[in-house]
VOGU-3710 file (C-alpha; in Angstrom, 3 decimals, decimal comma):
1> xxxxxxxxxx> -22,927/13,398/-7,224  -24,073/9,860/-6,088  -20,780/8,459/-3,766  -20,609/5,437/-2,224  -18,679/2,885/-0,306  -19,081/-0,733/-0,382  -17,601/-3,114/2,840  -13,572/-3,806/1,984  -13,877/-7,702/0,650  -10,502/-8,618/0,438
11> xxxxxxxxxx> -8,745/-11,120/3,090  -8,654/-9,887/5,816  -9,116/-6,030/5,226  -10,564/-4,049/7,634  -10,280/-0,669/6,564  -13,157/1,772/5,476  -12,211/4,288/2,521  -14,482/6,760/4,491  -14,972/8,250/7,960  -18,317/9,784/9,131
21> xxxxxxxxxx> -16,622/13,214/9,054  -16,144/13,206/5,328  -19,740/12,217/4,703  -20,941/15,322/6,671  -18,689/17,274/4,396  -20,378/15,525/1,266  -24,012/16,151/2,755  -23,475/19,390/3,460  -22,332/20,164/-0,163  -25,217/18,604/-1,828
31> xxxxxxxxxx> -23,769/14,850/-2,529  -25,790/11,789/-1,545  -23,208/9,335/0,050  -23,971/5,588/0,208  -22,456/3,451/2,717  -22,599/-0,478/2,434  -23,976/-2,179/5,681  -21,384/-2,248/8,212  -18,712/-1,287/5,968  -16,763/0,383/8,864
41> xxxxxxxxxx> -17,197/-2,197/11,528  -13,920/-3,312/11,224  -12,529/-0,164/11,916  -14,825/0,727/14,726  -16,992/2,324/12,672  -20,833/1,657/13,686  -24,145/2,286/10,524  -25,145/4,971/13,270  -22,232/6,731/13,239  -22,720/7,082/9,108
51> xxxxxxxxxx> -26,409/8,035/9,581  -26,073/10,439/12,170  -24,146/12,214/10,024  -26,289/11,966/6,017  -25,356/8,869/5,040  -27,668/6,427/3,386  -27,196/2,752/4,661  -27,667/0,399/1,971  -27,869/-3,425/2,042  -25,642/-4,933/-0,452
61> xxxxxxxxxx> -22,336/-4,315/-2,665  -24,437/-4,441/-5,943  -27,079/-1,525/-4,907  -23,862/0,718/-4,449  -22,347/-0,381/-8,039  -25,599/-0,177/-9,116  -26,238/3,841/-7,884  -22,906/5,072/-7,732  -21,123/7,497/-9,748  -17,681/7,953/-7,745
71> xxxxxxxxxx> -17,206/4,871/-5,895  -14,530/5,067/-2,743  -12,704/2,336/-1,849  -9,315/1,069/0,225  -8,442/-2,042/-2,079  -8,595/-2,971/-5,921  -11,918/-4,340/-6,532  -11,892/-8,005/-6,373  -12,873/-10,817/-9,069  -17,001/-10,682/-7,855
81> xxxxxxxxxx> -16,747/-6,532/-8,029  -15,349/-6,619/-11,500  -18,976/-7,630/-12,977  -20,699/-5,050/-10,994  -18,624/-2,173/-12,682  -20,253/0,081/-15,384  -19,030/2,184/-17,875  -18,861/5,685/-16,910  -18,607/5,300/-13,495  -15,203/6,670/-11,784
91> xxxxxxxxxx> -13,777/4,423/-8,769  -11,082/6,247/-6,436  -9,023/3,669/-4,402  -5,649/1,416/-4,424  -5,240/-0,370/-7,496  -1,401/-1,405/-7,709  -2,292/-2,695/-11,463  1,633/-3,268/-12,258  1,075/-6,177/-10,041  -1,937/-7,650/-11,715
101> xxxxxxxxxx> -1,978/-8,091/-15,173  -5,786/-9,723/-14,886  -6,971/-6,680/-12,664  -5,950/-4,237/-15,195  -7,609/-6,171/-18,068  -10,618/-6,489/-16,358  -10,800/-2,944/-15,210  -9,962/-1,517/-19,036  -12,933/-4,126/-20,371  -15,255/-2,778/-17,982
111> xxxxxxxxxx> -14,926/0,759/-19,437  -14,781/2,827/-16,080  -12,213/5,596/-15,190  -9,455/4,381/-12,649  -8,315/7,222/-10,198  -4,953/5,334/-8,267  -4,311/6,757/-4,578  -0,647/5,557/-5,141  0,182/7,316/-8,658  -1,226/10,575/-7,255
121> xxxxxxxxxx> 1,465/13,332/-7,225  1,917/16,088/-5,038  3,594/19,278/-5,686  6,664/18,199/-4,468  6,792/14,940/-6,542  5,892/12,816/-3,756  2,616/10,447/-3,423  0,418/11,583/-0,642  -2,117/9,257/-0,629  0,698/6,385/-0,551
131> xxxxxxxxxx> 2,539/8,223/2,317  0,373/7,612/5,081  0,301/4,070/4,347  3,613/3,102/3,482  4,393/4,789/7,019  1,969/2,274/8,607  3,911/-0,326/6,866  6,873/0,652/7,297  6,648/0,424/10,712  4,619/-2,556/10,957
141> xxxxxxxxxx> 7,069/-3,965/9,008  9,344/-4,039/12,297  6,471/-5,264/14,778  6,122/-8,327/12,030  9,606/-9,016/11,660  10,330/-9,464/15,503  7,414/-11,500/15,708  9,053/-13,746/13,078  12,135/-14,128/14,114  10,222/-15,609/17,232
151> xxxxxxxxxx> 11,446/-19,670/17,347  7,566/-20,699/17,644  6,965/-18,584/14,461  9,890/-20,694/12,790  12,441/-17,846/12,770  15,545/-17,670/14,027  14,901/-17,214/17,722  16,509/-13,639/17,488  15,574/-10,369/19,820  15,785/-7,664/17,770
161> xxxxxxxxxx> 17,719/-5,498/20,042  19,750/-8,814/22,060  20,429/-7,816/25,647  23,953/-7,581/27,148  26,971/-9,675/26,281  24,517/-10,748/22,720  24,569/-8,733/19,743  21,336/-7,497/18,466  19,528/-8,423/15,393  21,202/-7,125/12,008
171> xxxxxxxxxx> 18,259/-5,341/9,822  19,207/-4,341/6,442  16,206/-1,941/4,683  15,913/-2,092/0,578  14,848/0,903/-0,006  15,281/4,445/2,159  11,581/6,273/0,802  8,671/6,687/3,187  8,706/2,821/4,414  12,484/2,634/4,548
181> xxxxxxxxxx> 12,385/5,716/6,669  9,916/4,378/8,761  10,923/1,002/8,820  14,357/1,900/10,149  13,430/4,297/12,835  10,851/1,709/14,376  13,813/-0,996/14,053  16,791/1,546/15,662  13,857/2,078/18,981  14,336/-1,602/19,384
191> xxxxxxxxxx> 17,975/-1,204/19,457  18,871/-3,109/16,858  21,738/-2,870/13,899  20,228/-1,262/10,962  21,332/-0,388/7,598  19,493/1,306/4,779  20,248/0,745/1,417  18,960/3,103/-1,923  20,277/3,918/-5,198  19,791/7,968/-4,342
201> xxxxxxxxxx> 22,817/9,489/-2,787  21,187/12,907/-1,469  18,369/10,338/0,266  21,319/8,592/2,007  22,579/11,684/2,836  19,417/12,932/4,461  18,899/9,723/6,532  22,257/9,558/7,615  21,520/13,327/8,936  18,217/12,197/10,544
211> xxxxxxxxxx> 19,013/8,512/11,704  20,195/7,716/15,543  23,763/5,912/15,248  22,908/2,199/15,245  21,164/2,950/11,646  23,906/3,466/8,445  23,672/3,905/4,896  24,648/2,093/1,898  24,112/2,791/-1,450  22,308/-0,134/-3,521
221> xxxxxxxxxx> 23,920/-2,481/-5,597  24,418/-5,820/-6,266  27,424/-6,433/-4,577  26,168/-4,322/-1,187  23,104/-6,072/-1,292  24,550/-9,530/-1,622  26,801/-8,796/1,413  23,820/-7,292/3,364  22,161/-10,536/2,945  24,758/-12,690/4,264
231> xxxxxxxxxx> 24,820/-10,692/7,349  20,962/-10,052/7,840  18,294/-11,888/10,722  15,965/-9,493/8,563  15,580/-8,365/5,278  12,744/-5,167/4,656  11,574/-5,036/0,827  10,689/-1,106/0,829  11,309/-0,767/-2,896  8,696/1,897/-5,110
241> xxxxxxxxxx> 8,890/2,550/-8,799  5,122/4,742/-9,066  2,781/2,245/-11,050  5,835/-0,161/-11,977  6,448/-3,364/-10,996  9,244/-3,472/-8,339  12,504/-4,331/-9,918  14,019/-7,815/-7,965  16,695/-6,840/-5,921  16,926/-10,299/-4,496
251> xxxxxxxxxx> 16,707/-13,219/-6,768  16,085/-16,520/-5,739  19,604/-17,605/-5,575  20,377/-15,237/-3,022  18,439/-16,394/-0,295  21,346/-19,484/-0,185  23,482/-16,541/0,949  21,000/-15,873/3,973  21,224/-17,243/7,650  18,800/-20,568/8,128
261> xxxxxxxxxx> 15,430/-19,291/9,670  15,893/-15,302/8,680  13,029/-13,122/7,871  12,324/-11,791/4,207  9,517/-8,552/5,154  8,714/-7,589/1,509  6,782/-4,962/1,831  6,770/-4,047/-1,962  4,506/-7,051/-2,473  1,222/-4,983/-3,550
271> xxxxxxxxxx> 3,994/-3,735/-6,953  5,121/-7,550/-7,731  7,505/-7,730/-4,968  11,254/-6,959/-4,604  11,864/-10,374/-4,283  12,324/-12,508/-6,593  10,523/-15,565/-4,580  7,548/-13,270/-3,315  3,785/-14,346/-4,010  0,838/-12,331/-2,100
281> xxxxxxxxxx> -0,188/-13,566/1,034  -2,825/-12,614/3,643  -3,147/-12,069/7,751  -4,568/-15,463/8,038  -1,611/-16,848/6,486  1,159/-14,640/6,475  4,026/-16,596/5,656  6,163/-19,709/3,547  9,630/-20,820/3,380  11,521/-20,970/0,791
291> xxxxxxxxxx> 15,409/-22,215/0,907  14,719/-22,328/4,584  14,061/-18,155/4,777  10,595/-16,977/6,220  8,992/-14,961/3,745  5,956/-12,851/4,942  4,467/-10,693/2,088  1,050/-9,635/3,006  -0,401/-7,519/0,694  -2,557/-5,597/2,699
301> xxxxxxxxxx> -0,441/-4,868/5,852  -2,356/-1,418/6,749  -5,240/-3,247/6,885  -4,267/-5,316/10,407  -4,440/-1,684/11,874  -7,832/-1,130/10,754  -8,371/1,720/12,493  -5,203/3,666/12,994  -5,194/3,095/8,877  -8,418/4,552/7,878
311> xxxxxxxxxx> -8,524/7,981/9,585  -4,427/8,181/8,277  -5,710/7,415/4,880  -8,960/9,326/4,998  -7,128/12,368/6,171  -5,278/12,515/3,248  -8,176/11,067/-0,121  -11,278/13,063/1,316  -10,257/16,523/-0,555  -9,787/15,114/-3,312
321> xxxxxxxxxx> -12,975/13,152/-2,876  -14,387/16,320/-2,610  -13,226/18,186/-5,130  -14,267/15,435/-7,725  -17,531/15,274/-6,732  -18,026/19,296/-6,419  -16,730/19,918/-10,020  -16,324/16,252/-11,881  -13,075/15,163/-13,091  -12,374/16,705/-15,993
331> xxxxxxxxxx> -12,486/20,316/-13,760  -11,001/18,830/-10,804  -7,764/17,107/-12,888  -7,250/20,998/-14,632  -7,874/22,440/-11,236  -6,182/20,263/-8,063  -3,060/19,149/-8,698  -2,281/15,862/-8,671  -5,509/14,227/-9,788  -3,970/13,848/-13,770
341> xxxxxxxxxx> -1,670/11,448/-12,304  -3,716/9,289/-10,608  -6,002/8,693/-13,108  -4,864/5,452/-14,840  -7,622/4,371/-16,868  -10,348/6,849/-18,234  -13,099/5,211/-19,493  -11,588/2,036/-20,338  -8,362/3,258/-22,154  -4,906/3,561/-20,264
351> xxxxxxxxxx> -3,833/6,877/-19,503  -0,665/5,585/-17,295  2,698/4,969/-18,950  4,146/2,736/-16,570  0,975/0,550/-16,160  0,641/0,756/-20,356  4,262/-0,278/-20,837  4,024/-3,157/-18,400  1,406/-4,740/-19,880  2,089/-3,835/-23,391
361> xxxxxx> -1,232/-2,160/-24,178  -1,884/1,235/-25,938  -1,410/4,175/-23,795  -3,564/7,156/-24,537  -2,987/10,867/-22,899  -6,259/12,094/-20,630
//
C-alpha cells in the first residue's frame, strides 16, 4: 500500500502523524511511505531522518493526494485539502466532524472513507487514540490557565497555588475523563483548590480514591455547576460525548455569575465546545472576552507541544496504521478491534450514528 503524510496546515500545528520508526516498520513490510517536505520539522523531525529510514520525500501536498492510498494525518483536512481528496482513498487522522457541519459535507461529497482517531474504541470502551492527547491537554490546560490568570494576560492577577496568609486559586474541572483527570492532578501540584465535577458516580468515586486532598468531587448539575462558577478564578471545559457535539454546560448567562477577569479553558472546543460562548481559536491568538471572562479555546492545544505530542500520538495510531495497510480495511475492521468504530464515513456514506444524527443525514452500517 501507497501511505503518505502531507506537512500539518492548520494554524499553528506542529505535529507530524508519523515518526521515522513507523516508516521503517512500513518499509520493511513492503509499503511505500511518502512524506511531504519537511513535514516533521516542527516536531524536530529532519527529511533525513525519514530517508534514512525508506521514506520517499516528496515536494508538495498534491503529489501525496495524488499517490496515496491511506493518507496519515494529525488534523481534519483543511478547506485547500478537501479538493485534493479522491474517491477511494482512506484518510486516518482527527476529524471531530460533530463540530463542523461543512467538514463533514465536504468529506461525504468527496467520496473517501473517514477512519476518526477519536471514535476508535478499545476493548475496554475507552478511545486510545484520544487518550494520549486529551492527557496532553489536560494538562496543558493548567500551564494555560496560570498563564491567564497572569494581570498582563488580562486575567485576574491570581497564583494558582497563592502563598501564605492568600488563598490559592479555586479550579473547578467539567468533566472527570482522561483531561479532567489530568487536568486536576497538574492543577493540585500547583497547590491549588480543585474540584471535579461529572455526571458518573463510580468516576467520582475513583478520583476521589486517586486525588491528593486539595482536589474534591461533585457530581454535575445545574445547580453545582452554577455555584462552581461563582466561586471559580478557572473554569476547565473537559466534557466528551464520542463523535457528538459537547452538550453546553455553561450558557452564556452564566458567565455574569463568574468573578471579573476569570479564565474559561474549554478544552472541548475541537466537539463544539462546552460553552455556550466558545468559538475556535488558534496559538497566535488564543483568547477573547466575553462578559469580562477570558475565554481561551484553542483547538489544537497538543499541537504547541509538537514534539512531546507526536511520538504520544504515534505510539498509539502506528498499529493500526499497520494493520490497514498489511490487510486493507475491510480485513483489518473484522480483525483488530476497534477499527469499525472509527470509521465514520466509508466511501462517501456515513457509517457513524452520532455524526449522522447531528447533521441529519442518512446513516448507513459498514
Amino acid at each position: 500500500m501507497i501511505i503518505g503524510v502531507p506537512r500539518e496546515i492548520k494554524a499553528d500545528e506542529y505535529r507530524v502523524a508519523m515518526i521515522p520508526a513507523g516508516v521503517e516498520e512500513l518499509t520493511r513490510a513492503g509499503h511505500t511511505v511518502l512524506i511531504e517536505h519537511d513535514a516533521g520539522l516542527g516536531s524536530g523531525l529532519f527529511n533525513e531522518d525519514y530517508e534514512r529510514n525508506g521514506a520517499e520525500i516528496v515536494p508538495t501536498a498534491k503529489e501525496i493526494y495524488d499517490r496515496s492510498e491511506l493518507i496519515v494525518k494529525v488534523k481534519e483536512p483543511q478547506p485547500v485539502e478537501w479538493k485534493m481528496l479522491r474517491p477511494g482513498q482512506m484518510m486516518f487522522t482527527y476529524f471531530h466532524f460533530a463540530a463542523s457541519e461543512e467538514l463533514t459535507t465536504a468529506i461525504v461529497n468527496s467520496g473517501i472513507t473517514a477512519i476518526a482517531y477519536e471514535t476508535l474504541t478499545g476493548s475496554k470502551g475507552n478511545l486510545p487514540l484520544l487518550t494520549p492527547m486529551s492527557e496532553v491537554a489536560g494538562r496543558m490546560s493548567v500551564q494555560e490557565g496560570a498563564k491567564y490568570l497572569e494581570r498582563p494576560q488580562e486575567g485576574r492577577g491570581i497564583l494558582l497555588g497563592g502563598v501564605p496568609g492568600v488563598a490559592p486559586a479555586h479550579i473547578c474541572v467539567l468533566g472527570g475523563g482522561v483531561v479532567g483527570k489530568n487536568a486536576a492532578q497538574i492543577a493540585a501540584g500547583f497547590q491549588a483548590d480543585v474540584c471535579i465535577l461529572d455526571v458518573n458516580v463510580d468516576r467520582l468515586r475513583y478520583l476521589e480514591d486517586i486525588m491528593p486532598p486539595n482536589v474534591n468531587t461533585l457530581y454535575s448539575d445545574r445547580h453545582n455547576i452554577r455555584e462552581q462558577l461563582q466561586r471559580a478564578d478557572l473554569v476547565i471545559g473537559a466534557v466528551l460525548i464520542p463523535g457528538a457535539k459537547a452538550p453546553k454546560l455553561v450558557l452564556e448567562e452564566d458567565l455574569k455569575l463568574m468573578k471579573p477577569r476569570a479564565v474559561i479553558i474549554d478544552v472541548a472546543v475541537d466537539q463544539g465546545g462546552c460553552v455556550e460562548t466558545t468559538r475556535p481559536t488558534t496559538h497566535s491568538n488564543p483568547t477573547y472576552i466575553v462578559h469580562d471572562i477570558v475565554h481561551y479555546c484553542v483547538a489544537n492545544m497538543p499541537g504547541a507541544v509538537g514534539r512531546t505530542s507526536t511520538y504520544a500520538l504515534s505510539n498509539v495510531t502506528f498499529p493500526y496504521v499497520l494493520n490497514i495497510a498489511n490487510f486493507g480495511l475491510k480485513q483489518a475492521a473484522a480483525e483488530v478491534p476497534g477499527i469499525v468504530s472509527a470509521i465514520n464515513v466509508y466511501d462517501g456514506k456515513v457509517t457513524n450514528k452520532a455524526v449522522a444524527a447531528t447533521f441529519g443525514l442518512e446513516w448507513v452500517e459498514f
